[in-house]
N, C-alpha and C positions, 0 to 999 in steps of 0.2 A: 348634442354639440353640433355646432353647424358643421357640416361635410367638408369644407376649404381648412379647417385646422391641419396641422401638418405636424405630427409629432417625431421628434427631432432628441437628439442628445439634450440634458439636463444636468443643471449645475454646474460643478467645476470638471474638468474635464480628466478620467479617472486614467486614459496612460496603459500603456502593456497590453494591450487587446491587441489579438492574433491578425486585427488588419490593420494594426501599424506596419507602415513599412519595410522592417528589416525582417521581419519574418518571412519575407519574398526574395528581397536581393538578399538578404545575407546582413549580417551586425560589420557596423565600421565603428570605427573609434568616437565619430560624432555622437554618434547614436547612444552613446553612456548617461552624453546629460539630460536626457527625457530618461531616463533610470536613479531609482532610488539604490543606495547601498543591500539592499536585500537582492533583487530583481538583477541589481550588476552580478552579484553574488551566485544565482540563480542563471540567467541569459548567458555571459560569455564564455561560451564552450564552442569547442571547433566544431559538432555540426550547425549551429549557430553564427559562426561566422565563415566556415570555405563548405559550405554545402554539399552533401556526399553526391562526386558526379554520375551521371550513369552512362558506367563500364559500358554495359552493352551495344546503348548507342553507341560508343566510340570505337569496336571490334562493327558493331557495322558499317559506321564510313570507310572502315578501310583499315584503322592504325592497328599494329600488327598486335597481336598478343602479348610478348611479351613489353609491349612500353606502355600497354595499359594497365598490364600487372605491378608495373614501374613505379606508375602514378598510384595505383592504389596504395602499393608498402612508402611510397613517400608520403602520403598522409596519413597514413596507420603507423607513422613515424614519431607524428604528432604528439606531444600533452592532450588529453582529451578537456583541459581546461588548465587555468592557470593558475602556476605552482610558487609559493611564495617562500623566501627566505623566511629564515625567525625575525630579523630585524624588518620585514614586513609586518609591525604591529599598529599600523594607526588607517583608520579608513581611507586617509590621503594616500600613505605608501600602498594600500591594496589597490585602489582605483590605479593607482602609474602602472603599476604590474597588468594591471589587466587593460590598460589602453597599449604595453609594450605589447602582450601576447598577443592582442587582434592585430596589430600594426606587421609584429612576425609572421602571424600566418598570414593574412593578407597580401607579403612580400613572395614567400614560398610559392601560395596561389600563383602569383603573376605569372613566375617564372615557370613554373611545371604544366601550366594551360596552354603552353606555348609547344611542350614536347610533345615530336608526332614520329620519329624515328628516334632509331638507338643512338646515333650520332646528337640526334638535340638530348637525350637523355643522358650521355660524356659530358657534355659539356654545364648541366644543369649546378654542379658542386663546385665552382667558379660564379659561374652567374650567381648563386643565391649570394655565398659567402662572403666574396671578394666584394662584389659589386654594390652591397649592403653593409658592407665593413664588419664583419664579425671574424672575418679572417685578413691576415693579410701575409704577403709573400715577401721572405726573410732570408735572405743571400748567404749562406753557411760558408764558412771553413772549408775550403775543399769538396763540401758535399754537394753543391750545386743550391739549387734554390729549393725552400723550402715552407710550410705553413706556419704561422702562429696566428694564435687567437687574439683579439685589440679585448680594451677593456671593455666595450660595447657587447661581444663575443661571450665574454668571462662573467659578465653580471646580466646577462640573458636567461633566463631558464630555461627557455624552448628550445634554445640551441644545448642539444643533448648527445651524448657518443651514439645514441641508437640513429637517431637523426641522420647525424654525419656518414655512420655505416654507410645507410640505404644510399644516400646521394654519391659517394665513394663511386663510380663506376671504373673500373680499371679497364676494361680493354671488353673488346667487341664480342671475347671468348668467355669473358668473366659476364657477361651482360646474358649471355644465354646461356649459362649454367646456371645464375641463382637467381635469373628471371623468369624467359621462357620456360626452360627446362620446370621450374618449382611452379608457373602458371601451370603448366598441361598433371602436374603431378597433383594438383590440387583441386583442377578439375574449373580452374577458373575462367569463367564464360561461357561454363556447358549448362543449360539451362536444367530446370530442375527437376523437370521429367525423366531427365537424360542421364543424372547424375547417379554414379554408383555411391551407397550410402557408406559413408565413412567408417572407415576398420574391413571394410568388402572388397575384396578384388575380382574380378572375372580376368580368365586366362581362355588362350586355344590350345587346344590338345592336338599337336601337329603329328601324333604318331610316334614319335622319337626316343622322346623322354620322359614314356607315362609308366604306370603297370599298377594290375590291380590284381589281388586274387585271385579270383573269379574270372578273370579275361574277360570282363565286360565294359571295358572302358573304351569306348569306341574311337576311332582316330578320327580329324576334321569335325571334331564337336567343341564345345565351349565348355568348362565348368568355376564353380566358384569358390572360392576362398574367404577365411577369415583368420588372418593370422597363418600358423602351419597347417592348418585343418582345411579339410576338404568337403564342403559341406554339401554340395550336389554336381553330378556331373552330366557328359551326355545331352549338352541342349544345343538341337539343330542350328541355332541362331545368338548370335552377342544380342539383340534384342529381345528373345527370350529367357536369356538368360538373366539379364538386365530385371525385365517386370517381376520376375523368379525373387529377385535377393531386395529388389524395393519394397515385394508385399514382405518378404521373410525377416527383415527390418524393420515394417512397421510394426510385426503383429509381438515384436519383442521388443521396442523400445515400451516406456512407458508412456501410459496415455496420457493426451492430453487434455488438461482442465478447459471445463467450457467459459465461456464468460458470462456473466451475467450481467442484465441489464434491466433494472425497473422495467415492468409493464407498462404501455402506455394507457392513461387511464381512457375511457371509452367515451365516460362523461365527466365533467366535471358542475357536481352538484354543493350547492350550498345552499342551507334551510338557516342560515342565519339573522340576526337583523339588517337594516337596511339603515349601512353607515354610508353609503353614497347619497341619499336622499334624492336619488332620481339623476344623479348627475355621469358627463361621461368624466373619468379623472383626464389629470395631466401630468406632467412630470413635475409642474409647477406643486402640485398637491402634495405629492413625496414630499417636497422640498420642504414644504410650511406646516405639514401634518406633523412626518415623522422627523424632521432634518435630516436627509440624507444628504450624504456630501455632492452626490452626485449619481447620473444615470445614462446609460447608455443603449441603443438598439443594434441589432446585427444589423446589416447593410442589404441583408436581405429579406428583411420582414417587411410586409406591405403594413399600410395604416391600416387597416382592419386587426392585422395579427397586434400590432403594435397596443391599436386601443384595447383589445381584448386582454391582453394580458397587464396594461396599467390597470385595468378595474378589477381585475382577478386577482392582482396582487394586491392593489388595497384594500380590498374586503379582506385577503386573508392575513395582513400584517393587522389590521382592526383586530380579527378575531384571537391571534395571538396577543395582542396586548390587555383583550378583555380575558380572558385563560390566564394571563399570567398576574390582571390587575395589575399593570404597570404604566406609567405613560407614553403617549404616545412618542412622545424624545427620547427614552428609553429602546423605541425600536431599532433605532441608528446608533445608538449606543453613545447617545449626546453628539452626535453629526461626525461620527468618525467612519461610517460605513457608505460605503457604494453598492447603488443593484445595475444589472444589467440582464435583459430579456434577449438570448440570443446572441449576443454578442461579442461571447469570448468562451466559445463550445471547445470543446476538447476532448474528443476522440468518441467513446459511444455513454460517455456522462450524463445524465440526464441532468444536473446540476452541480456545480462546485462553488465550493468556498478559495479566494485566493489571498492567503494573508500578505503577500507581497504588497497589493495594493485595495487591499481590506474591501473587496467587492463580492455580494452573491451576482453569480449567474444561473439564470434560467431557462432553459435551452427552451425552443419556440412549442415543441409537440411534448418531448418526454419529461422535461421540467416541473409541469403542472404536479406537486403530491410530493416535490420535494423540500419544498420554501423552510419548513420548518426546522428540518434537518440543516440546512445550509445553516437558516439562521444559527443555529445550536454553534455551527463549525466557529461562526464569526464571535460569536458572544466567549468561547471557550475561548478565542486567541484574542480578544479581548480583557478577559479577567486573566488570563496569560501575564499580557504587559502591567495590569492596573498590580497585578501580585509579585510582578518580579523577577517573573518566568522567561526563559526563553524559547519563547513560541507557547503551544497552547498549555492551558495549564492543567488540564488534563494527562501532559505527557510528567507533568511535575507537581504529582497532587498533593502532594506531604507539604506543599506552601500553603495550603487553604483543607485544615481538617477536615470538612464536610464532603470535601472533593476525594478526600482520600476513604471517606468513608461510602459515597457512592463508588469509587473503584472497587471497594470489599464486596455491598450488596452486590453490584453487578455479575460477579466473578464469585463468590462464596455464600454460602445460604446453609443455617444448624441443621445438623442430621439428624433423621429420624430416630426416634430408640431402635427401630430394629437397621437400621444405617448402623449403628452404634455399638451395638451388641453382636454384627457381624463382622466390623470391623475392630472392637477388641478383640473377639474371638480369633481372626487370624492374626492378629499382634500375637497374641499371646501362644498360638500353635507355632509362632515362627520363633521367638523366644524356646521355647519348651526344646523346640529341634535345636536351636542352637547350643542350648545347654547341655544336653545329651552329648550331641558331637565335641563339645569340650573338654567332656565328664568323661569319656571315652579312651579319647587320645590322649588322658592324662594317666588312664589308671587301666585301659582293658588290656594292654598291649601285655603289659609286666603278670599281669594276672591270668591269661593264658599260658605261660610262660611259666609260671610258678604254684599256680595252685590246680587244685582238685574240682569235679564236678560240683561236690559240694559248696565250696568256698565261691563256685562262681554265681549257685542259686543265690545264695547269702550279698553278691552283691549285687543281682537284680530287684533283690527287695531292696537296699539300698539305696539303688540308683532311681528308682520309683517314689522313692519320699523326697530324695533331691528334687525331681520333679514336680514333685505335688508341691515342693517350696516349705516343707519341715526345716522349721530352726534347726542349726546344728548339723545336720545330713553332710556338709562338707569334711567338718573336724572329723565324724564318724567314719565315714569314707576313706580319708589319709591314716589314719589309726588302723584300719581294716588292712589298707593295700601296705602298711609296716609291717605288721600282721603275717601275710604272706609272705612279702617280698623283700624284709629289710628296709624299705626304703620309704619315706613317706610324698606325699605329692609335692613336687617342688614350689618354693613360697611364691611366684609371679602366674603359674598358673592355680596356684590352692587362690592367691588373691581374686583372678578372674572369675574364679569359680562361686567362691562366698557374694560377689557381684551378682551372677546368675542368681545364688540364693534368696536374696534381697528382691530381686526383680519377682521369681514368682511367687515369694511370702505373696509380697504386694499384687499379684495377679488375682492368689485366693482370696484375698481379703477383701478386694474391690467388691461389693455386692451390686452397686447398677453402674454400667458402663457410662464416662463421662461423657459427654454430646460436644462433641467438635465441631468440625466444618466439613462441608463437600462440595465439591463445581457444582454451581448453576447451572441448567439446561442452557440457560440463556448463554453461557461461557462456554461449553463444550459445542454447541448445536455453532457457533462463531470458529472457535477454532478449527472446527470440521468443514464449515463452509472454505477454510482458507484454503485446506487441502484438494476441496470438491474444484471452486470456483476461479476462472480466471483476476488475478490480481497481483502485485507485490507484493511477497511475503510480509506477514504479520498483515496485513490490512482490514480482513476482517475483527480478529480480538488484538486489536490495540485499541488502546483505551480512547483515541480520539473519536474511531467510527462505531465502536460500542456506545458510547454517551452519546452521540447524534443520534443514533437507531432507536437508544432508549425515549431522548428528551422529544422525539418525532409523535412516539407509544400514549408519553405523557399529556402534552397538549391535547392528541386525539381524545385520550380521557377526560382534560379538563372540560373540554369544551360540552356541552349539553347540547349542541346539534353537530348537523355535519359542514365540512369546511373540505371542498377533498381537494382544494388550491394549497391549501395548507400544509394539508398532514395525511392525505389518499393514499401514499409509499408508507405508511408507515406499519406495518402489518403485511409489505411487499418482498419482504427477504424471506422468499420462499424457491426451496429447488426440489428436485425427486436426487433421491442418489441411492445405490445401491446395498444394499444390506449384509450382513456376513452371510448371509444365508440366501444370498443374490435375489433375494425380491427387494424391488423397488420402493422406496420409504420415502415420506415426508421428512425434511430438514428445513429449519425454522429457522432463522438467527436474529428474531427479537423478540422481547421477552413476553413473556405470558403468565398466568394465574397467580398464584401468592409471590411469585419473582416479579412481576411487572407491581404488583399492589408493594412489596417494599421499595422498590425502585423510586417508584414515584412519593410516596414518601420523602423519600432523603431530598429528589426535588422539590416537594413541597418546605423543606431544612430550609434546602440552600438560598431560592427564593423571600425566602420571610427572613433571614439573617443580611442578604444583599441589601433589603431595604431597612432593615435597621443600621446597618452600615453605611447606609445613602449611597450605595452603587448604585438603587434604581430603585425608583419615586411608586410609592404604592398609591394606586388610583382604581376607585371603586365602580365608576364607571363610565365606561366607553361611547364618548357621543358621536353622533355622524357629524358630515359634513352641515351647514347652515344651509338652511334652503333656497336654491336661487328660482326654484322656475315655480309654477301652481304645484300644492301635493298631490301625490297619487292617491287615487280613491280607495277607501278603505278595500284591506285585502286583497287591494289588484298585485299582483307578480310583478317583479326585477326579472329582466331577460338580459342579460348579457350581450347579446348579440342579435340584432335588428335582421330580416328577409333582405333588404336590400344589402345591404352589407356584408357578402358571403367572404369567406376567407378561411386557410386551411384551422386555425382556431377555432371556428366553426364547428369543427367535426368532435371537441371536446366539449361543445356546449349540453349542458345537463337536457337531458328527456320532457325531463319537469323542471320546467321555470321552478327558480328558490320562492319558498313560502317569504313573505313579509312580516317580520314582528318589529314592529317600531318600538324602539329604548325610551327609559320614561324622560320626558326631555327636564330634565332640573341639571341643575348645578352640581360635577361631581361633588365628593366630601374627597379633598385629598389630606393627607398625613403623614407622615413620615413613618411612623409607625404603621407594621403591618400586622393584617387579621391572623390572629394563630390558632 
């Protein structure tokens, strides 16, 4: 491709990416109509729109402690987003709600940016109120002048009693008992080195008012508290005492989970065919290959990174579409999906799916090995909407049985006969005990009571056939204990009892243990990473990022070479974590051996049912692009990435040039019907 190309956003222009710009100054009310009803839904929240300021700087210029503790409880006063009546039911009434709440706090903002003394912070509960008309001042009877709320006021949500509290400043004495005073008490602006860890207090031992046993409690030392408790004393220094109760803090908090993060791959190799046919791509190519709605670049990727990853990603969308024999339309899911390379990163991801506005990203270095995965996210929240779902339809499988039935394989897999036979086995000891203690409480008490040594052997053999589950043993039993005691076992527990009897007839009788179900490694080895691994609970075993980890597993299967643009993360959910027995262990959380072979299975279902259903077009196979320049000579190598050309992408470029196998060049057979 000649060198002056300049590749640039493509398509239509996909909207919400992190360097639009309210993500810098802050969301105003304009800002809604480049927002879709999901995204408004999602974006306007107060650190979104009054951006949390930084305290610190403001205790440095000078403004005193307690009126930047002021500002802070004024905006922790806040709705942390907007709160809707019931008769808030139609997307037009939610949007006015949420153009009122940016328009409130941005009125708020004004006014408290301005306080730099306690006198501006008196005065702020007027300025907001009056001056914005949520209040207004109402001449009483005798009582002098007073507040009432305007309608404006009364059908505000923002404007709340917690709100009003904080802004409330009564007097100069009131301002520094439940400001400053509750700043120093809270430890607010002491930075974090410095801070004593919450529920700890260090004191001075002035001599006075101490006493120990021992008389070893020295005077002019420091010691520490938790609560009434005295947990060390005796330190030379408030700074030693301080490092003393930080480590003694940390080493009894609980620990915290690491993050995890994809491996960055080293190289990125592919032995596939050669659906470029010698060419560099364009965004134009996305567009007319797969229809993608549209494409974007970070602002920070050079044309080198750029081009590298349009060709890296078209080979590896090609190779999913020949994995999945589907067409190439089908990879956008009939032009409803957006990619973007870099361009709307968030946080240490190495890619995301965002359904708000139906786009993969692929972040410029750690993204390469995730594409498949993504895709999985988009095609899920995809057949989400096509079925009726709100949102992916993974989270609502019981709409699409197939779906519901890969939720099962993932999570349950039949147990072993000896699974099986250990697990009746203690069914049935825990039955047996229960029974006993029933048997017991109903008949031993009266029979200590009343009978003989003898009479009590007579009813241990008794109670022994009950348990073995002999017909009858009940009736025999109550007959026995009338016998002794007058009285026979009362009828609500003689009923629970013949219940027991029934259960273990049928314990003896069962000759092989029936084969139920048990977690899949693949489902415990997830829920354990959730415990282990930095994330939002549930994140690992919910069903949305189980199915992406699996359908990652699967493609890497389908395909007969390697693709590691593709599907390289997929076999990447790996951590070490501690053992009950404190040696360090492998933890896995995707699946593997007869779990990954049913797995893929039920994708192979759902697959070949889509396209009988015409969600998506079976195609047998995969041609490249048409040729535009001379062919490459037989068995010469595709490089990705040319010597002149250096760029951090580079450094992912494979060891070995990919092998070339050219596709047979004929006419797919396409069908509607797929191969089963």
């Amino acid at each position: 491709m000649p060198e002056n190309i300049q590749h640039e956003d493509f398509g239509e222009k996909i909207g919400g990416a992190k360097k639009d710009l309210w993500k810098d100054r802050g969301l105003y009310v304009d800002d809604l109509s480049g927002m879709n009803e999901r995204e408004a839904e999602k974006f306007v929240k107060k650190d979104n729109v009054w951006k949390k300021p930084d305290y610190q700087a403001m205790l440095d210029e000078g403004v005193p402690l307690g009126v930047v503790y002021f500002i802070k409880k004024v905006r922790d006063g806040l709705n942390a987003s907007p709160q809707y009546y019931r008769r808030d039911d139609t997307p037009e009434k939610r949007l006015a709600r949420q153009k009122e709440y940016i328009q409130t706090v941005r009125e708020l903002q004004s006014v408290v940016s301005e306080v730099r003394t306690v006198e501006d912070a008196m005065k702020v509960y007027d300025r907001f109120f009056l001056e914005n008309g949520y209040l207004e001042q109402v001449q009483g009877w005798g009582s002098g002048i007073h507040y009432r709320a305007t309608e404006k006021g009364r059908e505000n949500p923002v404007i709340t009693n917690k709100l009003s509290n904080t802004l409330m400043v009564r007097s100069a004495e009131y301002f520094e008992r439940n400001f400053t005073q509750k700043a120093r008490k809270e430890q607010f602006g002491v930075s974090k080195d410095q801070k004593v860890p919450k529920g700890y207090a260090i004191h001075f031992n002035d001599g006075k008012n101490t006493y120990s046993k021992n008389n070893d409690w020295k005077a002019g030392t420091y010691y520490v508290t938790k609560g009434y408790s005295i947990l060390q004393m005796n330190f030379e220094s408030r700074e030693a005492a301080l490092k003393w109760v930080q480590d003694f803090a940390r080493q009894r908090s609980k620990g915290g989970k690491v993050r995890f993060t994809p491996p960055q791959l080293e190289h990125v190799r592919r032995t596939g065919p050669d659906y470029r046919n010698g060419q560099e791509i364009t965004g134009q190519h996305y567009l007319e290959t797969f229809g993608f709605r549209g494409g974007e670049f970070g602002n920070w990727m050079n044309q080198n990174d750029r081009q590298a990853s349009l060709n890296m990603g078209f080979e590896a969308l090609k190779d999913l579409a020949s994995a999945l024999q589907i067409s190439d339309k089908d990879i956008a899911y009939q032009g409803t999906l957006a990619i973007a390379f870099g361009a709307r990163g968030s946080g240490n991801a190495a890619a995301h799916y965002e359904p708000l506005r139906k786009v993969i990203n692929l972040t410029k270095m750690h993204g390469a090995g995730s594409l498949a995965h993504e895709w999985w996210h988009g095609f899920d929240d995809y057949l989400g909407a096509r079925m009726g779902a709100k949102g992916f339809l993974s989270e609502q499988p019981r709409l699409y049985p197939l779906f519901q039935k890969l939720i099962d394989t993932m999570k349950y897999k039949p147990e072993t006969p000896e699974q099986a036979a250990k697990r009746t086995e203690a069914q049935s000891e825990r039955t047996r005990k229960n029974a006993a203690s029933w048997l017991d409480s109903a008949v031993l008490g009266s029979l200590k009571r009343y009978g003989n040594e003898e009479q009590m052997e007579t009813y241990a053999v008794l109670r022994e056939a009950f348990l073995s589950g002999k017909t009858g043993s009940v009736e025999r039993i109550s007959a026995f204990k009338k016998a002794v005691t007058g009285r026979v076992i009362p009828k609500s527990e003689r009923e629970r009892l013949e219940l027991f009897e029934r259960m273990l007839y049928g314990v003896q009788e069962q000759e092989t243990p029936q084969i139920g179900r048990t977690e899949t490694d693949y489902y415990r080895n997830s829920v354990r990473m959730g415990k282990e691994c930095e994330k939002d609970g549930g994140y690992w075993d919910s069903n949305v990022e189980m199915t992406a980890r699996a359908f990652a597993c699967y493609i890497k299967d389908k395909l007969p070479y390697q693709s590691d643009y593709l599907a390289g993360h997929a076999d990447c959910a790996v951590t070490l974590v501690a053992g009950k027995d404190g040696k360090m262990e492998v933890l896995k959380a995707y699946p593997e051996g007869a779990e990954r072979q049913a797995i893929n299975a039920v994708f192979d279902e759902i697959m070949a049912e889509l396209k009988q259903e015409q969600i998506l077009t079976h195609w047998e196979t995969t041609l490249p692009l048409p040729a535009q320049a001379a062919p490459l000579a037989e068995n010469e190598q595709i490089s990705i990435f040319t010597m002149e050309r250096p760029s951090v992408m580079a450094q992912l470029a494979a060891a070995k040039p990919a092998e070339k196998t050219t596709p047979a060049q004929t006419v797919p057979k396409k069908s509607r019907a797929p191969e089963i």
